[in-house]
C-alpha positions as CSV (number, residue, x, y, z in Angstrom):
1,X,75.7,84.2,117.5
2,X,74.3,84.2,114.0
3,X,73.1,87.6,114.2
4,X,76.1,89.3,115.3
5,X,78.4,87.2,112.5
6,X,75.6,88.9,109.8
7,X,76.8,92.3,111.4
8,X,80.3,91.6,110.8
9,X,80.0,90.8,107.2
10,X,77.3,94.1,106.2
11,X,80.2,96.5,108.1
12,X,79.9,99.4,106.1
13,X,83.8,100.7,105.7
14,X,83.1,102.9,103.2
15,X,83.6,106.0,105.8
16,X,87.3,104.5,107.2
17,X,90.9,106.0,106.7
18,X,93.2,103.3,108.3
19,X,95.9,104.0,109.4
20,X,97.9,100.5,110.0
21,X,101.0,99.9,112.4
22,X,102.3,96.3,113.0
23,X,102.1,93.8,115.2
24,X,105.5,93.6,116.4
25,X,106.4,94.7,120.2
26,X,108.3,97.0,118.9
27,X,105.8,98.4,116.2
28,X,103.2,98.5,119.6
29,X,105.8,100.4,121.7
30,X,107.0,102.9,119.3
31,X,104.7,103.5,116.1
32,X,101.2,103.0,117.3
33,X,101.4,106.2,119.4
34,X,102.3,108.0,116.0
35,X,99.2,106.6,114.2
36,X,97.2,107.8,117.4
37,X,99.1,111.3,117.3
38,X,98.5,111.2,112.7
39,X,95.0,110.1,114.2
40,X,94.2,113.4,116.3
41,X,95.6,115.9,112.9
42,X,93.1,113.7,111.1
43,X,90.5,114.8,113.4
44,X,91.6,118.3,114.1
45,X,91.7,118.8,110.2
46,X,87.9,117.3,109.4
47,X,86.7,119.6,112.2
48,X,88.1,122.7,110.5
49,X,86.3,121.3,107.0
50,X,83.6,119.8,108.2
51,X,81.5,122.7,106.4
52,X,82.3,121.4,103.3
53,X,82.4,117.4,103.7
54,X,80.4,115.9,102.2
55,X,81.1,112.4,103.3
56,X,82.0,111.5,106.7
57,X,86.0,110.0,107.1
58,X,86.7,107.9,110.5
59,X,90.6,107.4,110.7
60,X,91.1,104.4,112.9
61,X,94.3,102.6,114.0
62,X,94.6,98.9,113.6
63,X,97.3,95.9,113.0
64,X,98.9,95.2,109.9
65,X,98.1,91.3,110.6
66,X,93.7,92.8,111.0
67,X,94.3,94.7,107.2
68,X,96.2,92.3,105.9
69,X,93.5,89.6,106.3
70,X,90.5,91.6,105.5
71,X,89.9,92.4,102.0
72,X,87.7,95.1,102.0
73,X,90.1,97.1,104.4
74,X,92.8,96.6,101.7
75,X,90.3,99.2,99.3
76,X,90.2,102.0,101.7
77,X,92.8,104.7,101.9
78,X,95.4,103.6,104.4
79,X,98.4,105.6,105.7
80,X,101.1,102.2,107.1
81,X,103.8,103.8,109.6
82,X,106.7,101.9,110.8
83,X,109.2,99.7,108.5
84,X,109.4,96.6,106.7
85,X,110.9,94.8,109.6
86,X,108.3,95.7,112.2
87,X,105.3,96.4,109.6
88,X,104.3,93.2,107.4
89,X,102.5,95.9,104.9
90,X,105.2,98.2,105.2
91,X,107.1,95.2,103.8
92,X,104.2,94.5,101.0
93,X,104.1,98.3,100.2
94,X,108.1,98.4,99.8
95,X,107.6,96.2,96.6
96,X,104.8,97.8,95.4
97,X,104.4,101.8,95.7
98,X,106.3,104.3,94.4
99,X,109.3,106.2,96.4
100,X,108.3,109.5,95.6
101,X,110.8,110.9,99.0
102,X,113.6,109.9,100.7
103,X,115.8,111.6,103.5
104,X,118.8,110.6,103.9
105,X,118.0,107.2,102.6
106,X,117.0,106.7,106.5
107,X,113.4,108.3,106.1
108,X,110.9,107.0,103.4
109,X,107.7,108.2,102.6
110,X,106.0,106.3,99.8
111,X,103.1,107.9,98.4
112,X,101.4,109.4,94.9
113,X,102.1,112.8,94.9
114,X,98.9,113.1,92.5
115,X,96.6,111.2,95.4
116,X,95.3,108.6,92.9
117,X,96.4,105.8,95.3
118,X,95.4,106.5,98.6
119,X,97.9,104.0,100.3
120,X,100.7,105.5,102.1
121,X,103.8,104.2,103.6
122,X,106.3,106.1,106.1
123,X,108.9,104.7,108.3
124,X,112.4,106.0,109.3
125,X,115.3,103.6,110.4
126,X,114.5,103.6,113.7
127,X,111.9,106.2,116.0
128,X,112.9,109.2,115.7
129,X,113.3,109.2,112.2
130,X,110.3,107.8,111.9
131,X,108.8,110.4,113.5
132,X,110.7,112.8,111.2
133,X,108.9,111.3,108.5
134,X,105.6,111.2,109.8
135,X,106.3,115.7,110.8
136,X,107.1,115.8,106.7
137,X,103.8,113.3,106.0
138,X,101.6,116.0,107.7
139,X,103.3,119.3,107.3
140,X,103.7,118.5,103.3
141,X,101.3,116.2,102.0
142,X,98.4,115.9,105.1
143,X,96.0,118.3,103.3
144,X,96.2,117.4,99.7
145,X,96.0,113.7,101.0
146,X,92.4,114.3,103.0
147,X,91.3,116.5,100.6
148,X,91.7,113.4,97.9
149,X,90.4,110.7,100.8
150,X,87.5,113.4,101.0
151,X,86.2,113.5,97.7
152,X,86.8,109.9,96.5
153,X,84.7,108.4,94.0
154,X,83.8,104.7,94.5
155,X,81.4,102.3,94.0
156,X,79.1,101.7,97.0
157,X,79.8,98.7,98.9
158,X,77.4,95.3,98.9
């Protein structure tokens, strides 16, 4: 359908926070129900500021193979969960952001403490660590992170 194709392409995505698990069965099993769970503190926290947004912020879960293969995803602020070897942008971000925190060397959260970047990456060495890592993600750096997703200056999307 030409119409629908012509949707596709003028998505706006200007509004999204993604928030990116892999593809892997074991990614499925075990990390997307932490994006869902980071998802719902997403939510809870923009409905106790949502006197004082300005813009409106839709966190969505989706695939590391769907972000990976869309470019315009790749400019929005994205929070990746799960490791390199379930996570093929956990794997890109490895080589690419900064280690600002590591516990244990068996949790890793990469992110910019100033919240310049917006791309975040946490995993642990296997769930429950992960899971540690996602309680220090929103107990330590949640806030400061929306607050900087929040009030984002970018150009408008053709």
């Amino acid at each position: 359908m030409p119409g629908e194709q012509e949707k596709i392409h003028r998505e706006d995505y200007s509004h999204l926070l993604l928030l990116v698990v892999g593809s892997h069965l074991r990614a499925e099993e075990a990390d997307r129900p932490l994006a869902y769970q980071l998802r719902d503190h997403i939510k809870t926290w923009l409905s106790e500021h949502s006197d004082v947004l300005n813009e409106s912020i839709e966190p969505v879960v989706c695939s590391d193979i769907w972000y990976l293969n869309n470019d315009r995803l790749q400019r929005r602020p994205t929070v990746c969960i799960g490791g390199p070897g379930v996570n093929a942008l956990s794997a890109f971000f490895a080589q690419h952001l900064p280690q600002d925190t590591s516990f244990d060397r068996q949790v890793v959260i990469q992110i910019d403490p100033d919240f310049t970047d917006l791309r975040v990456c946490l995993w642990g060495s296997d769930n429950e660590l992960t899971k540690k890592g996602l309680d220090v993600f929103i107990k330590q750096y949640l806030d400061g992170y929306l607050r900087a997703v929040a009030t984002q200056v970018e150009p408008k999307e053709d």
